[in-house]
C-alpha positions in Angstrom: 63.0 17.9 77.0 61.4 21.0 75.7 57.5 21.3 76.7 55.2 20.3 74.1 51.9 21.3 73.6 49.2 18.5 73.2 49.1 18.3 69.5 52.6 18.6 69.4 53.1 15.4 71.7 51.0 13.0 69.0 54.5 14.1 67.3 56.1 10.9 69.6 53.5 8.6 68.4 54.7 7.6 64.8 58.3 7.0 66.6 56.7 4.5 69.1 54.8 3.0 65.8 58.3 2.6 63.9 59.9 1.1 66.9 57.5 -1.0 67.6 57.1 -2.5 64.1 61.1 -2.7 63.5 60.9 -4.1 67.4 58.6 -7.0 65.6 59.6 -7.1 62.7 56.9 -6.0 60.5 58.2 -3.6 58.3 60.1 -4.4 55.5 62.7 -1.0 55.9 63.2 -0.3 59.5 63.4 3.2 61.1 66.6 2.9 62.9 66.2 6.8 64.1 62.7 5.8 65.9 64.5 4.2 69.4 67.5 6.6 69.1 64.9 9.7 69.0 62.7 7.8 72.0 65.3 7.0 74.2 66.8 10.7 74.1 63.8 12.3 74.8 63.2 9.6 77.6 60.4 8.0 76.3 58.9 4.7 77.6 57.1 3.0 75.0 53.3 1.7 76.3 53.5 -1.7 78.5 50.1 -2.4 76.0 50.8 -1.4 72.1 47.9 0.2 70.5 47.6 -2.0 67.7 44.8 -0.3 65.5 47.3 3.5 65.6 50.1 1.6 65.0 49.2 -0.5 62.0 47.8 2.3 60.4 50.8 4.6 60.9 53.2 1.8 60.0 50.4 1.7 56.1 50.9 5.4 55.8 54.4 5.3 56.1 55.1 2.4 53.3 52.7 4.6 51.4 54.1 7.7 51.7 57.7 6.0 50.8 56.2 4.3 47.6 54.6 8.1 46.4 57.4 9.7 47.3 59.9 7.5 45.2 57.3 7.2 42.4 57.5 11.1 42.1 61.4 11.7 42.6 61.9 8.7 39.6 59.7 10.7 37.3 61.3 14.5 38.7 65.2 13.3 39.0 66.2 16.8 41.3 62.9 17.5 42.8 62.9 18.9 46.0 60.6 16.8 48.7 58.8 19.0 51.5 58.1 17.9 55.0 55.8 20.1 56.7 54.9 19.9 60.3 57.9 16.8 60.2 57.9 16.5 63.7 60.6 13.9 64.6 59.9 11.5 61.8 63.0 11.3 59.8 61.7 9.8 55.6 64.8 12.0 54.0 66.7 8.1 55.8 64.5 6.3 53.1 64.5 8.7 50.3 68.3 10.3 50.2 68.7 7.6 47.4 66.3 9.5 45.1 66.5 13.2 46.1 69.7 15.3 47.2 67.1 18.5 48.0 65.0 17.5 51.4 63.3 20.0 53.7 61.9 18.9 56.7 59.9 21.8 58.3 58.3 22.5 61.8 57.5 24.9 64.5 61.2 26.2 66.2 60.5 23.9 69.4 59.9 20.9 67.3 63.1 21.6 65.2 65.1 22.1 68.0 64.5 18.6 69.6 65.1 17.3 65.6 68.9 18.9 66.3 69.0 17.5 69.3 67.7 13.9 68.5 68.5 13.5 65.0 71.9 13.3 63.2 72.6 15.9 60.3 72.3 14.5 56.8 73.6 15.9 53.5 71.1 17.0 51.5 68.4 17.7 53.9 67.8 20.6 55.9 65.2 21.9 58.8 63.6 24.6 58.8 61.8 26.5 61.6 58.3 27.6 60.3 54.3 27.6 61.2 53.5 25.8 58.1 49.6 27.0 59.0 50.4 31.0 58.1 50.3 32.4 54.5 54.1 32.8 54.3 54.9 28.7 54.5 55.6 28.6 50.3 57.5 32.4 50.2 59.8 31.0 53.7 59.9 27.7 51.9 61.0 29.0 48.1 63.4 31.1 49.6 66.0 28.8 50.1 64.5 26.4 47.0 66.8 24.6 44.3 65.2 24.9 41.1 62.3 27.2 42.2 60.2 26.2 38.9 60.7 22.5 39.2 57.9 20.0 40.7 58.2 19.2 44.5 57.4 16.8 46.4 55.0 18.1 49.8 53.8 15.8 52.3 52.0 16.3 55.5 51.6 13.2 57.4 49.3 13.6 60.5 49.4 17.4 60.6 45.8 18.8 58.8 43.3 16.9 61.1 44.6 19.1 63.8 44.3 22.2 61.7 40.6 24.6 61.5 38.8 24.3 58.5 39.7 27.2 57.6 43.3 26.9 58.1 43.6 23.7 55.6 41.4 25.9 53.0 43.8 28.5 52.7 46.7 26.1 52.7 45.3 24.3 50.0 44.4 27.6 48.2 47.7 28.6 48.6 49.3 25.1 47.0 47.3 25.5 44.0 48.0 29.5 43.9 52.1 29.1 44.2 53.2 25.3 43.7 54.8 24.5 40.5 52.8 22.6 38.0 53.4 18.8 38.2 54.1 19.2 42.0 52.4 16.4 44.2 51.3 16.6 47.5 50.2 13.9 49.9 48.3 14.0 53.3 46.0 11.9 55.4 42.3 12.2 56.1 39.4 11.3 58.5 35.9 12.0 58.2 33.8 14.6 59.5 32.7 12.4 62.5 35.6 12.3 63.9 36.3 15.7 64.4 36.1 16.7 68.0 37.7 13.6 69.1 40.6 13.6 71.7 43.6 11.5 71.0 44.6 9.3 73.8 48.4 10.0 74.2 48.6 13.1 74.2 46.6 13.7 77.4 48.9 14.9 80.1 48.3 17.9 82.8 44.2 17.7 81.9 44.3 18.5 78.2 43.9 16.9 75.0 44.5 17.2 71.5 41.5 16.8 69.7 40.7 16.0 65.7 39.4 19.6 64.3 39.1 18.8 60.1 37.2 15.9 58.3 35.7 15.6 55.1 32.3 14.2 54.5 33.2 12.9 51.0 36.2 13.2 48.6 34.1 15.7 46.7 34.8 17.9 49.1 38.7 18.0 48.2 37.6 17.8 44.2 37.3 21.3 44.2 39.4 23.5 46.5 41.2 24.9 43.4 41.3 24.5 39.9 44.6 23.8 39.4 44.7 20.8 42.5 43.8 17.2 41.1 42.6 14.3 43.4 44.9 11.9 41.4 44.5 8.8 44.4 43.0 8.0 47.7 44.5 4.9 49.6 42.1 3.5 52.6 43.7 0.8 55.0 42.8 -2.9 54.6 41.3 -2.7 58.1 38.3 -5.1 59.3 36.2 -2.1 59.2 36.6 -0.7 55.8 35.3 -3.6 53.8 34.1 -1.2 51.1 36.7 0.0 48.3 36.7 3.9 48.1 35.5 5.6 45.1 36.7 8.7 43.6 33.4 10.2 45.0 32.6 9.5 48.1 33.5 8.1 51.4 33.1 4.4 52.8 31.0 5.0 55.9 33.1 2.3 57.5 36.8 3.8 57.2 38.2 6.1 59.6 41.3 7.0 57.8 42.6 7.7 54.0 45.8 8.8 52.2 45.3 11.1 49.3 47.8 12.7 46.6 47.0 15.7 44.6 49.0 16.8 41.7 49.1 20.6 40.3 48.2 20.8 37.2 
């Protein structure tokens, strides 16, 4: 196994999620790929699940699904974007509806998804710092239908990004990205920024939470051409309050939200 920086270890913890869920059966499609990818990389999973991460990866996952087949039935030949894919494998779920999948990470991280993950028709990696201004020019490069809609989704990747870093990514979406594109990520709030994540400590260092937003406002205007179209929150104990276009329940930790380009 290659070594992996801290934030690229959280990379194992949607795998252990999948498993675990399939394992219990709590998801309605399984991830057949998760134990397979685990057990090659000589993973244990935890003796003691962490329930709370687990849920809420197992929720963005049957989201991301549901946008993602929403968009391909209204863009029959889109092309759906993966970036910073780690070892999660959705092209599995969504090969019905697209035949034009990237999934694209740094070269270490793509070569473990070569050695873990079987090669499917229609889908392709791609070795790339999606955080640099050259992601869309690597990216269009080797696009099918370079004016048509895609599909781009980040799941777990911008929280571990500067501030900075996600403004010009988000700049550059609205500057390049056809018009009709979506593109889907997840959220925390400013609080939580600065916080280490538990599994990836290992040799004294941790990943830690660098981007939050303080209110949805805050993504309502990082260019003209990106519309909030909808925010998700889980239907945790602690968000009892339903989000508003707005602003931010004090009480949730976590959000989905999809942008379209207008």
């Amino acid at each position: 196994m290659l070594p992996l920086s801290a934030v690229e270890r959280t990379l194992l913890v949607p795998l252990m999620a999948r498993a675990w869920g399939a394992r219990w059966q709590l998801v309605d499609e399984p991830d057949p790929c998760a134990d397979r990818v685990l057990q090659r990389l000589g993973c244990r999973m935890p003796d003691w699940p962490d329930l709370v991460t687990w849920s809420l990866i197992l929720w963005r996952t049957a989201w991301f699904r549901r946008w993602a087949r929403e968009f391909f039935a209204r863009h029959p030949g889109a092309q759906g974007l993966n970036l910073g894919a780690g070892l999660s494998d959705y092209f599995q779920w969504l090969q019905t509806s697209t035949r034009h999948w990237v999934d694209a990470d740094l070269q270490r991280v793509m070569q473990l998804r070569e050695h873990c993950l079987p090669a499917r028709r229609g889908a392709r990696g791609l070795s790339m710092d999606v955080c640099t201004d050259e992601w869309w020019g690597c990216l269009r490069r080797g696009r099918t239908g370079a004016e048509q809609p895609c599909w781009i989704m980040l799941e777990g990747v911008l929280m571990y990004w500067t501030p900075g870093q996600v403004a010009d990514f988000l700049h550059s979406v609205g500057e390049h990205v056809p018009h009709g594109s979506s593109v889907a990520f997840d959220v925390i709030p400013h609080w939580m920024v600065g916080h280490p994540i538990r599994v990836t400590h290992a040799q004294g260092d941790a990943a830690r939470f660098q981007w939050g937003i303080r209110s949805l406002d805050d993504l309502a205007h990082v260019h003209p051409r990106l519309h909030l179209d909808t925010a998700v929150h889980p239907p945790t104990p602690w968000s009892l309050t339903p989000w508003r276009t707005a602003g931010w329940d004090p009480l949730s930790p976590y959000a989905l939200v999809r942008m379209t380009v207008l």
